[in-house]
N, C-alpha and C positions, 0 to 999 in steps of 0.2 A: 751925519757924523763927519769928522774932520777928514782931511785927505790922511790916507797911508802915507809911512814912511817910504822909502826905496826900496831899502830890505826886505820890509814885508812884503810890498808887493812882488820882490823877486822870487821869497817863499812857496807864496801864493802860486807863481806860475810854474817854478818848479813841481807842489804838489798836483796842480794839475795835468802837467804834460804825465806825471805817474800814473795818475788816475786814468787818463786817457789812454797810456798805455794798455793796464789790467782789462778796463772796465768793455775797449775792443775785442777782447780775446774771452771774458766770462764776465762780464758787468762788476759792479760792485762800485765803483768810482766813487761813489757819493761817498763811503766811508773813509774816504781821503779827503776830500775835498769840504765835508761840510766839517770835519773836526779843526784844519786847517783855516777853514774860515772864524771859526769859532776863539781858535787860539789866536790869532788878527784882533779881536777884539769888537768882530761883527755881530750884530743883535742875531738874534736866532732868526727872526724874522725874514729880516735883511739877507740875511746867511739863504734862508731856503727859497728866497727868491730870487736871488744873487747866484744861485747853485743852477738854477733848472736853465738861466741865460748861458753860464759858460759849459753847461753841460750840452746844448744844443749843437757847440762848434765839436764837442768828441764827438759824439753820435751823428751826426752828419757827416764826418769827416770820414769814419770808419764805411759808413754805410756807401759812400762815395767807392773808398778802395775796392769793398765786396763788391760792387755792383758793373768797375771797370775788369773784374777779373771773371766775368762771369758767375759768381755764388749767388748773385742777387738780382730779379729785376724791379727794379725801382715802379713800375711806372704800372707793372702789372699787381705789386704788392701796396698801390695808393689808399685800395678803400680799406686797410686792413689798418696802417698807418691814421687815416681820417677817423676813423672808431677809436681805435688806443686816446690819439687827441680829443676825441669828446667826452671819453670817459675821463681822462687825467682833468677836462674843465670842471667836471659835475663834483669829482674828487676835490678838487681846488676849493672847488666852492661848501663843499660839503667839511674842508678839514677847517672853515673858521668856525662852525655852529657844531658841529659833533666830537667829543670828544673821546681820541687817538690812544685811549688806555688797552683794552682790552686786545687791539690789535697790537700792540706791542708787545704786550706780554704773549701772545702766542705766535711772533713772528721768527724769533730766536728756534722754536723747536720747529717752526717749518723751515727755515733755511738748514738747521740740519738736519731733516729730514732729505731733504733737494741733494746733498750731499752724498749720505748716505748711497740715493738711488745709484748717482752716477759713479759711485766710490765702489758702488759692490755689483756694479749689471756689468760682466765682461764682453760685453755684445755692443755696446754701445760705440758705437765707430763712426768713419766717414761716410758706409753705405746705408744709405735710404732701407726703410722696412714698410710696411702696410700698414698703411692710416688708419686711424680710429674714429675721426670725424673728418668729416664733409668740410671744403674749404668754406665752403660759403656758413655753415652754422659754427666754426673756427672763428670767423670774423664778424660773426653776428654775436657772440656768446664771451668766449674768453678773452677776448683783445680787446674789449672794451671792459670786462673788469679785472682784466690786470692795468690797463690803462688806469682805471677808477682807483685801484690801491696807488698807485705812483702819484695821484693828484693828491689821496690822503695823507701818503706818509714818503712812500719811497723808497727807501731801502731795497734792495731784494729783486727789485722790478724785472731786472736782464736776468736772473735766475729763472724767476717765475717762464717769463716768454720763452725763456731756453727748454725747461722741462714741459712746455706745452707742444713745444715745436717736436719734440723727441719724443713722447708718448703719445700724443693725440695726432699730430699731424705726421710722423714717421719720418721725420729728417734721418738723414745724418747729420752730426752734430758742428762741422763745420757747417751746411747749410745751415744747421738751425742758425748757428751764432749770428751769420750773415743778415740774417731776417732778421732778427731781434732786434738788430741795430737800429733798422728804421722805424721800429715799431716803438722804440725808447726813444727817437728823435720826433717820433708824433707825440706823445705823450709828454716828453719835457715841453715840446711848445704851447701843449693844451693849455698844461698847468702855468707856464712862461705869461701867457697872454693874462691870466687871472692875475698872478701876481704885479707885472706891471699894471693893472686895473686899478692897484690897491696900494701904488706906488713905493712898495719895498724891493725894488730893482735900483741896484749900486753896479750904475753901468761904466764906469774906468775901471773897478776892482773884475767885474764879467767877462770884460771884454778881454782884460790882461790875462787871466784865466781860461779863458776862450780860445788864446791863441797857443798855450800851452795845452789844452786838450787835444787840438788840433793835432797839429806835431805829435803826440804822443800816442793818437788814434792810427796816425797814420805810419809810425812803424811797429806799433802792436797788432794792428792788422794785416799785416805783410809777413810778420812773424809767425802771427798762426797760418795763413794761408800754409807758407812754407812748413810748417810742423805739422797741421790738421790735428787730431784728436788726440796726437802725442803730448798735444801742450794745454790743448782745449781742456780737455777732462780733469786734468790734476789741480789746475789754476780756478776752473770752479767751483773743486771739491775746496781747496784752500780758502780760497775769498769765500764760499758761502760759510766757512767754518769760522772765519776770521771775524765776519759780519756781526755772527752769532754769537761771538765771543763778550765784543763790543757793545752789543747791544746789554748784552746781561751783564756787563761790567760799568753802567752808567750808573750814577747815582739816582737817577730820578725813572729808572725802568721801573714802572707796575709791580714787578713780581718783590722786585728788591726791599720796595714801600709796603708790600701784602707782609712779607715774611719778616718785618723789623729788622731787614741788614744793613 
């Protein structure tokens, strides 16, 4: 496709440093960034491969802050990270040949559902509680297919990891957020590396966006530190409600085509 204008691409990084802000503190970035790409004039294609590149510089950027403040250690959360990424390949590879209807149509009422939980558990805080799973059957089991959904589709992905971290693994919900971060920066590079396979990676338009995630991870991250579950909790409930919104408000969602709307 032709180069961008200026403008757009100043767009573009504007909506991304946004994205990067939110998406550090309760994920959801992609619903900024891929409608943003879209309204550009970028193939969908393009868009979803072009997303997973500059979404690598939020989610590494974020995960960078957690990890200098103490919330995160990097080095001890690798094999967890390395799973997410082979599940996000298998996903990649799985979202050219199987077709992404059915999960769409019930991904709107799991994000509000995810909502919900954390809208209505007044216990949910910065203090850690008692695990429900074993780190290592955490990292053998659900990190690889929440990994596996963010190869197929996306959306949702830092919700899903956040609500794992919180129920099954017993964070609190700043550590959880911290953790998810690198587990979304494995998982966009899984899928990252598929799609440059298959060469619909627009890397001026990525990289410009890339460095607006950046920046914007890294004073969205600073801001929850500073606030913890004062800002964590409301801003998930919103973006996953927001998601969900979006989602059922596309023209070409599943349910919208089932029900002649």
């Amino acid at each position: 496709m032709p180069d961008l204008a200026l403008h757009i691409l100043l767009f573009l990084f504007a909506a991304a440093f946004i994205a990067g802000f939110i998406d550090s503190i309760a994920g959801g970035g992609g619903m900024i960034t891929i409608p943003a790409m879209l309204i550009a004039g970028i193939p969908p294609l393009e868009t979803l491969g072009t997303n997973k590149l500059q979404s690598l510089f939020g989610s590494g950027s974020a995960s960078m802050a957690y990890a200098r403040n103490g919330h995160v250690n990097l080095r001890e959360q690798m094999p967890m990270a390395l799973m997410s990424a082979a599940g996000s390949v298998l996903g990649a590879l799985l979202a050219t040949v199987v077709p992404g209807d059915a999960l769409k149509a019930v991904l709107p009422f799991l994000l509000i559902a995810i909502a919900l939980y954390f809208g209505c558990k007044p216990n949910i805080g910065d203090v850690e509680r008692h695990h429900r799973m074993t780190r290592l059957m955490f990292t053998l089991s659900f990190v690889p297919l929440i990994g596996l959904y963010d190869g197929v589709f996306g959306p949702g992905t830092g919700s899903f990891f956040m609500l794992g971290f919180v129920t099954l693994g017993g964070f609190g919900i700043l550590k959880a957020t911290a953790h998810t971060k690198f587990l979304n920066f494995g998982s966009n590079l899984g899928a990252f590396a598929v799609f440059v396979l298959y060469g619909v990676v627009l890397w001026k338009v990525g990289l410009i966006m890339g460095a607006g995630q950046f920046l914007g991870a890294q004073v969205g991250s600073r801001y929850a530190m500073a606030k913890g579950a004062k800002i964590i909790k409301p801003l998930l409930v919103i973006v996953s409600i927001a998601l969900a919104i979006r989602l059922l408000a596309d023209p070409t969602h599943p349910l919208r085509l089932w029900l002649g709307m």
